[in-house]
RODO-2510 file (C-alpha; in nm, 4 decimals, decimal comma):
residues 530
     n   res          X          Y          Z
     1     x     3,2935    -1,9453    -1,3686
     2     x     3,2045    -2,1917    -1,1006
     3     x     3,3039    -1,9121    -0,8066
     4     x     3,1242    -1,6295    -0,9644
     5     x     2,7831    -1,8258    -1,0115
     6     x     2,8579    -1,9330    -0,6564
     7     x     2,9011    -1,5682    -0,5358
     8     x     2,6392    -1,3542    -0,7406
     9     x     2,4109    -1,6704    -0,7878
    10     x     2,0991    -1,7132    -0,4554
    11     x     1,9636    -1,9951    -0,3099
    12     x     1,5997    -2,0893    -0,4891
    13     x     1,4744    -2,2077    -0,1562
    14     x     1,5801    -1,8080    -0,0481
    15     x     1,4302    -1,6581    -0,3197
    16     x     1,1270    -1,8431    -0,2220
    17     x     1,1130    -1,7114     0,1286
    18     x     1,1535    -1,3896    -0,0614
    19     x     0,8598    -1,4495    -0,2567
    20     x     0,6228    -1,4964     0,0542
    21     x     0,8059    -1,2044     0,2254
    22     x     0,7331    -0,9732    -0,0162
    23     x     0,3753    -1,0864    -0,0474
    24     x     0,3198    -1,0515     0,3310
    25     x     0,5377    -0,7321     0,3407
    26     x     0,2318    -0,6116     0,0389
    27     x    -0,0258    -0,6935     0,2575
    28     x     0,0765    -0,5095     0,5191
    29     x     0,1925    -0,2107     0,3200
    30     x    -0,1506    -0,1951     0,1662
    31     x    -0,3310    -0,2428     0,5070
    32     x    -0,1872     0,0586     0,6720
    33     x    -0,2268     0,2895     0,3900
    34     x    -0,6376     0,1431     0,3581
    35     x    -0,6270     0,2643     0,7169
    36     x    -0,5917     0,6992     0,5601
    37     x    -0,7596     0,5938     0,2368
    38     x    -0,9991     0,9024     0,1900
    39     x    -0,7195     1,1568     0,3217
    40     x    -0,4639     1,0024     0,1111
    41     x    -0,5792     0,8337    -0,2445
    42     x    -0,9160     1,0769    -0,2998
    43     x    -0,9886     1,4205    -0,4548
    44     x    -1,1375     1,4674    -0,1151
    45     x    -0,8259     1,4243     0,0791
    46     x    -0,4970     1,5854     0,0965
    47     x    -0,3697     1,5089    -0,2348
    48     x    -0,6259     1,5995    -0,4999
    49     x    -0,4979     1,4524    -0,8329
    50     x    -0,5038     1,8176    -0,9922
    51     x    -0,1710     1,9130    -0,7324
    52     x    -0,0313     1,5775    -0,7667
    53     x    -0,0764     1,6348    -1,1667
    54     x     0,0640     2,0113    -1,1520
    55     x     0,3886     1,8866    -0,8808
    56     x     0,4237     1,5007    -0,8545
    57     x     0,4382     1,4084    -1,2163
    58     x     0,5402     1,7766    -1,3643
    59     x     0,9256     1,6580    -1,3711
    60     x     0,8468     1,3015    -1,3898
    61     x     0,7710     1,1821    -1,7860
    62     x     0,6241     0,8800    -1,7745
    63     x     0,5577     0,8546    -1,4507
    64     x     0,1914     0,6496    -1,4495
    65     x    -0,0167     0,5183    -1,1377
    66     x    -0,3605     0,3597    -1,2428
    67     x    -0,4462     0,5200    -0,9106
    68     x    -0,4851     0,8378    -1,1219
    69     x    -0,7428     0,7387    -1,2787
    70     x    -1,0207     0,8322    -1,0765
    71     x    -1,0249     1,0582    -0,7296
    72     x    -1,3363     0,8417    -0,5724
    73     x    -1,3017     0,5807    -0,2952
    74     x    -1,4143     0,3099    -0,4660
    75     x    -1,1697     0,2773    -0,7525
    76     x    -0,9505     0,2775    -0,4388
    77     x    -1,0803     0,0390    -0,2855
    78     x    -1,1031    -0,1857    -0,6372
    79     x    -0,7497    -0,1448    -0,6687
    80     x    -0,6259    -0,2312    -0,3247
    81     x    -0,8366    -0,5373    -0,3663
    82     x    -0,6881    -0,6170    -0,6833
    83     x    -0,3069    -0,5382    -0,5050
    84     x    -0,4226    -0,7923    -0,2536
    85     x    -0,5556    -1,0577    -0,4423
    86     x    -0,2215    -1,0914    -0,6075
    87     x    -0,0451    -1,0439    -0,3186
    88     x    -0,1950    -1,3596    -0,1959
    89     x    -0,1028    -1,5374    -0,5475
    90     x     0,2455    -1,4597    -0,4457
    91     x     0,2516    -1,5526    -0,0940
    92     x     0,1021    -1,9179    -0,2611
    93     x     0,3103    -1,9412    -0,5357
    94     x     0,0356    -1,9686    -0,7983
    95     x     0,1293    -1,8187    -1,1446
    96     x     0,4080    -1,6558    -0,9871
    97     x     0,5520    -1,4493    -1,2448
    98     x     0,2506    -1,2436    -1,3411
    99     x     0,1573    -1,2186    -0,9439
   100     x     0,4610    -1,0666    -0,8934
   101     x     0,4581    -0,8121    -1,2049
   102     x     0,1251    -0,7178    -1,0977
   103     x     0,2184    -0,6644    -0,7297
   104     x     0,5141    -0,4589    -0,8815
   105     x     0,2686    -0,2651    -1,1364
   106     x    -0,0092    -0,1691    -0,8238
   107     x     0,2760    -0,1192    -0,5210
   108     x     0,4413     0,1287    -0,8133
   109     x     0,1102     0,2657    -0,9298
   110     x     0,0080     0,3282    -0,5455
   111     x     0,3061     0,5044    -0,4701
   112     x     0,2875     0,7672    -0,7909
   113     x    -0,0612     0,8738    -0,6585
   114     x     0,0651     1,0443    -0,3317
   115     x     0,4872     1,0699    -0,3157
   116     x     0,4652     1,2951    -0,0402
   117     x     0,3687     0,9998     0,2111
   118     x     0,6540     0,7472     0,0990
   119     x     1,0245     0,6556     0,2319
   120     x     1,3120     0,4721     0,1396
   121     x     1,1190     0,1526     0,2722
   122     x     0,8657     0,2184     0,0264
   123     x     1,1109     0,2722    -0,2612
   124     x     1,2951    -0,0760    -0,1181
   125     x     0,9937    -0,2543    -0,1727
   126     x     0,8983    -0,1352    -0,4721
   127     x     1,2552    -0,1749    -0,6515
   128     x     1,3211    -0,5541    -0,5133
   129     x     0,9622    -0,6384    -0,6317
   130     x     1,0727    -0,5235    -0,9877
   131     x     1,3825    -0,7333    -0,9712
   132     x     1,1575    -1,0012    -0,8665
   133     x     1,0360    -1,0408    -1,2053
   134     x     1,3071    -1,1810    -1,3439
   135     x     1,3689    -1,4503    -1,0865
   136     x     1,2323    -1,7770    -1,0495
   137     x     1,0367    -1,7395    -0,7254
   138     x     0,8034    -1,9997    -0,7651
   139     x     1,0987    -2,2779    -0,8273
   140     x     1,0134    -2,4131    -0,4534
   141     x     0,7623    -2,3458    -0,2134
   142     x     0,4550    -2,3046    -0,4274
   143     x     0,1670    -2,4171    -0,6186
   144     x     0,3547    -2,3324    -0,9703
   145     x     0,6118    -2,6346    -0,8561
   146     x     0,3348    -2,8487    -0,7617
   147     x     0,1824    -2,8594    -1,1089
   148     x     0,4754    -2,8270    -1,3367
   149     x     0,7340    -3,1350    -1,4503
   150     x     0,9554    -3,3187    -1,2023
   151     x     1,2451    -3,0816    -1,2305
   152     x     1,1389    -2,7122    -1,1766
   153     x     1,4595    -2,6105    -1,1457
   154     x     1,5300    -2,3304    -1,3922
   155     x     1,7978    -2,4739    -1,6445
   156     x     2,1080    -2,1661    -1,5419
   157     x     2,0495    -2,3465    -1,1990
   158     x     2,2928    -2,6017    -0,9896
   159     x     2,0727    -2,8185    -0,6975
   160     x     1,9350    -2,5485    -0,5365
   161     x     2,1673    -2,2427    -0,6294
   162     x     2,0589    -2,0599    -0,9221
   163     x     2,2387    -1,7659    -1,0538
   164     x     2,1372    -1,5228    -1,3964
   165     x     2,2005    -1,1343    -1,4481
   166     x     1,8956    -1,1112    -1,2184
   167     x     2,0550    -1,2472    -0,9139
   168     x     2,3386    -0,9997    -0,9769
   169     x     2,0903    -0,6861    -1,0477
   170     x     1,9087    -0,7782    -0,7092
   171     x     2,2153    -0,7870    -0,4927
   172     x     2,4045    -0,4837    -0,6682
   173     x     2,0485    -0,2718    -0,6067
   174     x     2,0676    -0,3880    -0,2257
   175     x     2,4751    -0,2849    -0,2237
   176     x     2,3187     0,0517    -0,3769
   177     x     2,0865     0,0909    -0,0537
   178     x     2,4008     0,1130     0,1691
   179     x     2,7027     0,2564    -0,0460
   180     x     2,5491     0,5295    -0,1821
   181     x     2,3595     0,6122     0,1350
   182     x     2,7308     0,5951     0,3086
   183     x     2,8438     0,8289     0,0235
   184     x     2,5560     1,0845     0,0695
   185     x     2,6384     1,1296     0,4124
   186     x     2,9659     1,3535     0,3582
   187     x     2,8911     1,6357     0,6515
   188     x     3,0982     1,6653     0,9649
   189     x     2,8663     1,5034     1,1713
   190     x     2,8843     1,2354     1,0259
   191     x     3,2478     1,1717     1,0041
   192     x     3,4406     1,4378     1,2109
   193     x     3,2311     1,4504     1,5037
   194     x     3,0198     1,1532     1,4981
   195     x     2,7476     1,3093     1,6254
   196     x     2,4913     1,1958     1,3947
   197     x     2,2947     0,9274     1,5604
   198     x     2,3294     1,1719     1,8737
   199     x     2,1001     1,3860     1,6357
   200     x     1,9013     1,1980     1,5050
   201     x     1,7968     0,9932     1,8894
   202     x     1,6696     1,3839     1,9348
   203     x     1,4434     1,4117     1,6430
   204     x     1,1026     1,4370     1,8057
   205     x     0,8694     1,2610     1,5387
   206     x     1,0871     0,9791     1,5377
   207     x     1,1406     0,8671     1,8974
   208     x     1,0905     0,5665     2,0567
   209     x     1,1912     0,5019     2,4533
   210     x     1,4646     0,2567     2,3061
   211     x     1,5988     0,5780     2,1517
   212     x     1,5514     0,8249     2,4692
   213     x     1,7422     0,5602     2,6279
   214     x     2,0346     0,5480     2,4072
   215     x     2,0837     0,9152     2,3647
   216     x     2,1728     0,9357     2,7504
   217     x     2,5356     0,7919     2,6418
   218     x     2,7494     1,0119     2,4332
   219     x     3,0131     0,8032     2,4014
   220     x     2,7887     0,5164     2,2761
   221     x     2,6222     0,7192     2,0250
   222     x     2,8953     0,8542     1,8967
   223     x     3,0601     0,4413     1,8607
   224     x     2,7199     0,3622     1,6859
   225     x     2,7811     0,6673     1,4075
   226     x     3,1562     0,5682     1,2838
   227     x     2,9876     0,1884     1,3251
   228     x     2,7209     0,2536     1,1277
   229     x     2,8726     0,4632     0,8626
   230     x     3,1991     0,1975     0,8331
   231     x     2,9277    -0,0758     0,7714
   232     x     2,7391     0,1416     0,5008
   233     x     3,0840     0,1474     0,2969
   234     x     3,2350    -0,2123     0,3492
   235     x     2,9058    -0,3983     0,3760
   236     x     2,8463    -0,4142     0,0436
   237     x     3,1796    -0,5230    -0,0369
   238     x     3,1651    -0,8281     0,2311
   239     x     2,8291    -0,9893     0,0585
   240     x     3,0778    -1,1010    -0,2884
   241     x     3,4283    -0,9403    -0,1827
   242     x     3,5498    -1,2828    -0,1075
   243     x     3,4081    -1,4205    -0,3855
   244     x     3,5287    -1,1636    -0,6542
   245     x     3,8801    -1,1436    -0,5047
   246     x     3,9151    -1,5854    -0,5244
   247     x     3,8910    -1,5035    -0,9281
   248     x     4,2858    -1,4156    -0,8379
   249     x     4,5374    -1,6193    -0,9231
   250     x     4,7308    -1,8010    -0,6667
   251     x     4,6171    -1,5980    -0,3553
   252     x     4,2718    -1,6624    -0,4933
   253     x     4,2353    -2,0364    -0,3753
   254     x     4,2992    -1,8876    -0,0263
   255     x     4,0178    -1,6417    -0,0008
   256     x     3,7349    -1,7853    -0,1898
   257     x     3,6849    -2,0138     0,1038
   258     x     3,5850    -1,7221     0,3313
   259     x     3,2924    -1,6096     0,0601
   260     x     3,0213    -1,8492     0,2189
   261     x     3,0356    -1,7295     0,5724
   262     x     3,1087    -1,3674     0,5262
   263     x     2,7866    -1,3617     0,2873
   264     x     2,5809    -1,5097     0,5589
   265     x     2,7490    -1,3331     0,8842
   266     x     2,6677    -0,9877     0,6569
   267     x     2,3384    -1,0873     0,5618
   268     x     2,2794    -1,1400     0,9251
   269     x     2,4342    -0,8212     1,0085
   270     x     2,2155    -0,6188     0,7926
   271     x     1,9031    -0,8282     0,9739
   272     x     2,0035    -0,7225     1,3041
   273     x     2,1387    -0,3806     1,2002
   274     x     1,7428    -0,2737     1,0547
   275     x     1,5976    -0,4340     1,3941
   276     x     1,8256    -0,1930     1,5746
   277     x     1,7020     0,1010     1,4078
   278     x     1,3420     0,0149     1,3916
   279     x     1,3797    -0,0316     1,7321
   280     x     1,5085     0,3138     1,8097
   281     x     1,3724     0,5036     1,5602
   282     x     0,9825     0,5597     1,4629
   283     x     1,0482     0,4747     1,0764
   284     x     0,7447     0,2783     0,9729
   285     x     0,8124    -0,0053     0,7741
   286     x     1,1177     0,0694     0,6868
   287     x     1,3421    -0,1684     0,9563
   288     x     1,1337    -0,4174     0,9436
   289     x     1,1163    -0,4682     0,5631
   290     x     1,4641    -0,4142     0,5114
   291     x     1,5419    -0,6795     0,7415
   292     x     1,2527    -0,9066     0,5562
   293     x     1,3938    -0,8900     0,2474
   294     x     1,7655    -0,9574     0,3851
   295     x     1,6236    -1,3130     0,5259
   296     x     1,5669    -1,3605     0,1439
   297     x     1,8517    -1,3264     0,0109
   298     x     2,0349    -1,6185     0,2119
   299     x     2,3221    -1,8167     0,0605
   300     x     2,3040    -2,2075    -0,0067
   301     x     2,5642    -2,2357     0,3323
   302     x     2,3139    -2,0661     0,5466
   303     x     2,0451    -2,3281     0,4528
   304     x     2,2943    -2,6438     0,4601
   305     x     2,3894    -2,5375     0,8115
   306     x     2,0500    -2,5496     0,9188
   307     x     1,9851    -2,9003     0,8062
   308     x     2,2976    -2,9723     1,0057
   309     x     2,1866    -2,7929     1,3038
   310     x     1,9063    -2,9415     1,3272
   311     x     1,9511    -3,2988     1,3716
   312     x     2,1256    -3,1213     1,7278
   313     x     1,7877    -3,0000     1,8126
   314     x     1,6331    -3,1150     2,1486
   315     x     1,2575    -2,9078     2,1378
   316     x     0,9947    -3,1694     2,0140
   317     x     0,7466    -2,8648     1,9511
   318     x     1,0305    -2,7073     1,7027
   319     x     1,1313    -3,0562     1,5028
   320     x     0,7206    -3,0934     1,4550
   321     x     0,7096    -2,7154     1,3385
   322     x     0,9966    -2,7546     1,0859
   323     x     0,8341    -3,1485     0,9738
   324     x     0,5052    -2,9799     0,9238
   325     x     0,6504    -2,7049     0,6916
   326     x     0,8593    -2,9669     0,5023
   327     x     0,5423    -3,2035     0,4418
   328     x     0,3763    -2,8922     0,3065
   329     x     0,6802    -2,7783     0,1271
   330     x     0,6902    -3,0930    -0,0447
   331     x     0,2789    -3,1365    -0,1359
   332     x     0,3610    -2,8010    -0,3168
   333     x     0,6594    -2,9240    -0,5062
   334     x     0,4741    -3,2722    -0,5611
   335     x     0,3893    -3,2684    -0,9707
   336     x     0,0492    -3,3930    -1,0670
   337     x     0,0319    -3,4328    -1,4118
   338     x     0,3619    -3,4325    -1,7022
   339     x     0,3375    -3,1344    -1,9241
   340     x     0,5539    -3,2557    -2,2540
   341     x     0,3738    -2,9815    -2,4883
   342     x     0,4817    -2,7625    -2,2734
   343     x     0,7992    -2,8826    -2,2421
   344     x     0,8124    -2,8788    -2,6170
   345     x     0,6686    -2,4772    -2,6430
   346     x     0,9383    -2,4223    -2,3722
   347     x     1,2691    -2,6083    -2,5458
   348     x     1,2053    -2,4238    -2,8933
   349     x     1,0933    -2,0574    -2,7146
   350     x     1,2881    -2,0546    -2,3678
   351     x     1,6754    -1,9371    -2,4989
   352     x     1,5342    -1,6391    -2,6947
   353     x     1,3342    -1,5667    -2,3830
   354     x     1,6245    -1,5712    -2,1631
   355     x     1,8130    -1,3976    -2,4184
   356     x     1,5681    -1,1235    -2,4028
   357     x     1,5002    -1,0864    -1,9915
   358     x     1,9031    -1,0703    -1,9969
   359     x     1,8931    -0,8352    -2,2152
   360     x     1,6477    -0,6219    -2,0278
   361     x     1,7706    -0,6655    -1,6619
   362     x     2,1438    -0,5408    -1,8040
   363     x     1,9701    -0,2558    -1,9472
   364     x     1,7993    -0,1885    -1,6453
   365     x     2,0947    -0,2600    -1,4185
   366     x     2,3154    -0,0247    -1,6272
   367     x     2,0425     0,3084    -1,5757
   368     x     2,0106     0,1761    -1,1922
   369     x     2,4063     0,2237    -1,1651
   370     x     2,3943     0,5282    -1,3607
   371     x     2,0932     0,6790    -1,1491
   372     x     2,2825     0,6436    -0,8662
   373     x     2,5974     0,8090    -0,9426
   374     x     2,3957     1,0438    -1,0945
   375     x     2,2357     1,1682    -0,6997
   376     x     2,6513     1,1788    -0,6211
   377     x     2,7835     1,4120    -0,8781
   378     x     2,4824     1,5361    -1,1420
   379     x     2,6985     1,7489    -1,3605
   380     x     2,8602     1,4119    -1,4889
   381     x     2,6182     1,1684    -1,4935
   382     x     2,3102     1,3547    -1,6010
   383     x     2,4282     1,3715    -1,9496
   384     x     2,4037     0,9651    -1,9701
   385     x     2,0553     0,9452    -1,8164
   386     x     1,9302     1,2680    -2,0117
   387     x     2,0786     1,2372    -2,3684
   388     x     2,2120     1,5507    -2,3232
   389     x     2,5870     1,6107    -2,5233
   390     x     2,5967     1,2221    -2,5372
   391     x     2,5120     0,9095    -2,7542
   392     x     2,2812     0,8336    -2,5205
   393     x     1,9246     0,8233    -2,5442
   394     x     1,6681     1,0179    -2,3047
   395     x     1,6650     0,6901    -2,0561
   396     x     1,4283     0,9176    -1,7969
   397     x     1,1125     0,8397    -1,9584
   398     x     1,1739     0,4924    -1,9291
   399     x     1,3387     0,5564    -1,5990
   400     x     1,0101     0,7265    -1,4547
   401     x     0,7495     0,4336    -1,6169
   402     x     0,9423     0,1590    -1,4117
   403     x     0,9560     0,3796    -1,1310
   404     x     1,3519     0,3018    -1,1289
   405     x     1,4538     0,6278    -0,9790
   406     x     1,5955     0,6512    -0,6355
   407     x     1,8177     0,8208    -0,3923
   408     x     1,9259     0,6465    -0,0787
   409     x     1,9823     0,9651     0,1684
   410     x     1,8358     0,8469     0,5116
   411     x     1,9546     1,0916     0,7227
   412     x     2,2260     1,2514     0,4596
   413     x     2,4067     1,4537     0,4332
   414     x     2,3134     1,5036     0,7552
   415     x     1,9940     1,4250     1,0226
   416     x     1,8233     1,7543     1,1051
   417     x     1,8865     1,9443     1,4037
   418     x     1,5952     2,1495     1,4251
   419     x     1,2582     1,9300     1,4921
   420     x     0,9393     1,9812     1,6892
   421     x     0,5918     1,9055     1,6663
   422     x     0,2469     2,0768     1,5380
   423     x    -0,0453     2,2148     1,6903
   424     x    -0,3207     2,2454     1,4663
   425     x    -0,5751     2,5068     1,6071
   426     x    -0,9803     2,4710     1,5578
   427     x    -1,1562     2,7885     1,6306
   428     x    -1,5404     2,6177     1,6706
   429     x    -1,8275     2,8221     1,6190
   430     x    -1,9621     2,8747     1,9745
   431     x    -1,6008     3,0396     2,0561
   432     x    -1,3816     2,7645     2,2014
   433     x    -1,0435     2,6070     2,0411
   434     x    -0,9653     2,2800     1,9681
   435     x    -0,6438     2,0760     1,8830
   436     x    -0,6863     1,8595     1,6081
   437     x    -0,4157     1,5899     1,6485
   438     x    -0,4298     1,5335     2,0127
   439     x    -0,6895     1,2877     2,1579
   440     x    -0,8557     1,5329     2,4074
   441     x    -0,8897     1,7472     2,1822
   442     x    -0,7506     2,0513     2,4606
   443     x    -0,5185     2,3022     2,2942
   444     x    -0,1227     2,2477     2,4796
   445     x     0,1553     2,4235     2,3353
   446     x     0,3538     2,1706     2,5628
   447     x     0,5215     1,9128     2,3872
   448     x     0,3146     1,5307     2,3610
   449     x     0,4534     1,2670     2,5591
   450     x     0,5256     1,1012     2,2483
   451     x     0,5237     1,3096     1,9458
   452     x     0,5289     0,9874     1,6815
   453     x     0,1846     0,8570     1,8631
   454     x     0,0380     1,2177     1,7967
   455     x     0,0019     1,0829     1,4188
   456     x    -0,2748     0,9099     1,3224
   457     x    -0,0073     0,6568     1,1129
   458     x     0,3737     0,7137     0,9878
   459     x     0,1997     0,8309     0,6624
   460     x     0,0361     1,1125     0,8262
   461     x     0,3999     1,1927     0,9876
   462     x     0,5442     1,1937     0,6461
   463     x     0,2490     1,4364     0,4825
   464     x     0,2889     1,6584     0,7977
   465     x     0,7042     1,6494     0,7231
   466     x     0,6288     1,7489     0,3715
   467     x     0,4337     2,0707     0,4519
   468     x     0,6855     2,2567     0,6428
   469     x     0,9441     2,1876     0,3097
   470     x     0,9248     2,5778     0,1666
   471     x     0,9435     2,3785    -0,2030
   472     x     0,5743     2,2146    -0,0349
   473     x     0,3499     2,5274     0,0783
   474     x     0,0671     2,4208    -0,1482
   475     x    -0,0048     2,1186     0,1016
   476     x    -0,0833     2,3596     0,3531
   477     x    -0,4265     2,4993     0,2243
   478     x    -0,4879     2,1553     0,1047
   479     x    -0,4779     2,0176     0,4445
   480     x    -0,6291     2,2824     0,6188
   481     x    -0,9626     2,2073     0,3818
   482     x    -0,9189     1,8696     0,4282
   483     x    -0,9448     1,9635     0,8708
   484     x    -1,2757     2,1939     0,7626
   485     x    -1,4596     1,9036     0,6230
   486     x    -1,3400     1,6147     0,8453
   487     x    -1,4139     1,8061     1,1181
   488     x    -1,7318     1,9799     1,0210
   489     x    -1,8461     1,6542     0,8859
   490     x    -1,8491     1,4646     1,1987
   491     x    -1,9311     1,7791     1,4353
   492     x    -2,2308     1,9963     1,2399
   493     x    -2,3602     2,1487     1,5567
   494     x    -2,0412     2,2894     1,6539
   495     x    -1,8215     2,3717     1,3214
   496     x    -1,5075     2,4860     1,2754
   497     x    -1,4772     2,8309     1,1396
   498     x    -1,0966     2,9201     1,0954
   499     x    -0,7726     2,6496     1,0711
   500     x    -0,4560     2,7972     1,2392
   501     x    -0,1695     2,5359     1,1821
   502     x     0,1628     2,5966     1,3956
   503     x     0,4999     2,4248     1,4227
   504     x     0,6855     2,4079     1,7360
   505     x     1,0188     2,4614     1,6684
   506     x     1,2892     2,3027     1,9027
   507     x     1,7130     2,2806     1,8135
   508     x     1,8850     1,9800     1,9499
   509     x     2,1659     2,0902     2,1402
   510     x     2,5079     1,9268     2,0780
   511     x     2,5395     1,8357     2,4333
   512     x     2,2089     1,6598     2,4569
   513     x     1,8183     1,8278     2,5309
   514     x     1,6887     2,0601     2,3184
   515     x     1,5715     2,4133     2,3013
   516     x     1,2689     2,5769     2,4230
   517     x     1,0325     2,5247     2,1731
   518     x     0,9470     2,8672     1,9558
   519     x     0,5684     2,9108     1,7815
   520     x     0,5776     2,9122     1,4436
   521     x     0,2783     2,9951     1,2653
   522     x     0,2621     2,7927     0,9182
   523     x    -0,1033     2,8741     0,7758
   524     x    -0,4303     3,0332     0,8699
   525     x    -0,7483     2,8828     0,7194
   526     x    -1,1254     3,0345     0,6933
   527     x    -1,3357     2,7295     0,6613
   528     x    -1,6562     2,7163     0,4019
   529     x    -1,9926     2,7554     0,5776
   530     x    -2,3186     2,6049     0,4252
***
């Protein structure tokens, strides 16, 4: 029992540094999307509620967002301020499990309101702050230990490794991430011809020089494609393999020992994996959160090596860093006053609450399995998320109101081969054209030096990404009246009369480059005139 607490069990000081991760990680989430708030969160933008109502939640019962509520800025702006305020909570460690169900309920709520801006990042965030719940984040590192008893340590815990159903629901959901996005990726680019990264260095919205650079080597892209789909697959089984497999007898004693440091060396390889891609692909958030929430889920080794390192350390400026944290750490975790009621209310009430959140989290942990095999092969698993021919109850109701569902298929089956970049065409009042989305405002059909810049924020990349999808077509008009107002609003003596929106087409070519790029016309706009 000892080795599996040890290999599904985390480190509270880790779950801690998950805590003020995902805190910071809300804070800048929410300050990006303030940046589009009116195009993205109003009736006045690009996502009126009544097509979000009619397409976003039409397959989706019980999908809720509190964002719904109302279409005007303010209740917006209320709402980020609320998402904020507990974000903060969380970051101090101050009544830590509500600030974290409330930074679940608004990051969930804010993402129901407009789906057609969001990426696996955003569903990453959303699903580890749900998890979150049911751990003890505030155990170290916060106000909550500062004012409880002497021992905060939760009572399934062991010094400073603590282990529940949770622990194991948070690391099988990041194994999820990886496996099933290895499994979605079954097309011959991916693992005949290995030309997948090849492809996706050409896509032109998601470039970065990092990524021109790399795509000049064949050989090296093609290395990085059976790299990065081999680490997709075994991964997950490195970060408790070792662990699992030292429940065998006789051989077991011989492997266990190897659990500790391939946990870390993995958790460290996902880190540096997510840098990589940020680094060479234009995806947001996404790289840079994943890696976040990797540093949180540290074993006990990794920190016990780093109180032995650091005695070797020879910076002055670094040991005064680290002592300064520590003396904080500890003012945090110093108690001020016994609670025995407390302790009391919490002897006679805390085993039927664990009971319960066990309950729940297997529950939960079950439909997340289920889910995902369910995106592999629908024909089989639908039946045990829909109720359909089985035992089993309709679990997508509840599925939808947790905002549970996901589908891990970044660049899957395959990434796409045809890309490009839009022109969006003003025809003013007085006669001349203007292009929206570039700066100087001069109509080029010539491609942008960089075509990710050309969007006011990854959001607006997404949106744009959305509209071309033939399943999408209503976000066309809906834009294009969005461009009438925005732009007639800020120039009345010279309006806009008509919105042409085109896509320039361009096919990456197997051997590298692309094609000329071919016009595509997408939508044609008359604007309102007072």
């Amino acid at each position: 029992m000892d080795k599996v607490r040890e290999t599904w069990g985390i480190d509270l000081r880790s779950l801690s540094l998950l805590r003020i991760l995902l805190g910071c990680m809300l804070l800048v989430d929410h300050a990006i999307r303030a940046w589009t708030m009116e195009a993205h969160y109003t009736d006045l933008g690009v996502m009126p509620r009544a097509y979000q109502k009619a397409h976003g939640f039409v397959q989706a019962v019980g999908r809720f967002s509190l964002h719904m509520a109302s279409g005007g800025e303010a209740w917006q702006w209320f709402l980020f301020f609320v998402a904020v305020v507990f974000a903060c909570l969380l970051i101090i460690g101050y009544q830590t499990r509500l600030a974290t169900f409330v930074s679940w309920l608004m990051i969930a709520s804010l993402q129901n309101r407009n789906i057609e801006i969001d990426m696996a990042g955003d569903s990453m965030l959303r699903l580890t702050c749900m998890w979150a719940i049911f751990l003890p984040l505030g155990a170290r590192w916060s106000l909550d230990a500062r004012r409880a008893q002497e021992d905060t340590r939760p009572k399934n815990s062991s010094g400073n490794q603590y282990f529940s159903l949770a622990t194991v629901a948070l690391l099988v959901q990041m194994s999820c991430v990886y496996f099933f996005s290895a499994v979605h990726k079954d097309h011959p680019i991916w693992r005949k011809s290995a030309q997948a990264v090849h492809y996706a260095l050409h896509i032109d919205s998601y470039d970065t020089w990092v990524g021109e650079l790399l795509r000049q080597f064949p050989l090296l892209t093609t290395a990085i494609t059976r790299l990065t789909l081999n680490f997709e697959f075994a991964g997950p089984f490195f970060l408790f393999g070792f662990g699992m497999l030292g429940l065998l007898p006789r051989v077991g004693q011989f492997i266990y020992p190897g659990q500790n440091v391939s946990r870390s060396l993995v958790s460290l390889a996902f880190i540096s994996f997510h840098l990589g891609l940020a680094s060479s692909l234009s995806l947001g958030t996404f790289g840079w959160f994943a890696a976040l929430i990797w540093c949180g889920l540290f074993p006990t080794f990794v920190w016990t090596w780093g109180e032995q390192q650091r005695v070797k350390v020879k910076a002055p400026w670094l040991l005064r860093a680290v002592t300064f944290l520590e003396t904080w750490a500890l003012w945090l975790e110093t108690p001020q006053k016994p609670a025995q009621e407390q302790a009391a209310w919490q002897r006679r009430v805390a085993p039927w609450v664990v009971r319960l959140r066990e309950t729940i989290v297997g529950i939960l942990l079950l439909y997340t399995l289920l889910w995902n095999l369910r995106t592999v092969d629908v024909r089989a698993f639908d039946p045990w998320i829909s109720g359909k021919g089985t035992f089993a109850p309709d679990a997508r109701p509840l599925i939808y109101a947790l905002s549970l569902a996901q589908h891990w298929g970044l660049f899957a089956p395959f990434p796409r081969t045809v890309d490009g970049y839009f022109v969006v065409v003003g025809r003013q009042k007085d006669g001349t054209q203007v292009d929206i989305l570039r700066k100087s405002q001069k109509v080029s059909w010539e491609k942008p030096d960089d075509v990710s810049e050309s969007y006011e924020s990854f959001r607006w990349r997404l949106f744009f990404s959305s509209m071309r999808r033939p399943s999408r077509k209503g976000l066309l008009p809906l834009y294009a009246n969005y461009v009438c107002r925005t732009w007639n609003k800020e120039h009345p003596e010279n309006p806009v009369l008509k919105v042409d929106v085109y896509f320039m087409a361009r096919t990456t070519l197997a051997e590298g480059g692309h094609t000329p790029a071919k016009k595509q016309h997408l939508w044609l706009r008359s604007c309102p005139q007072p």
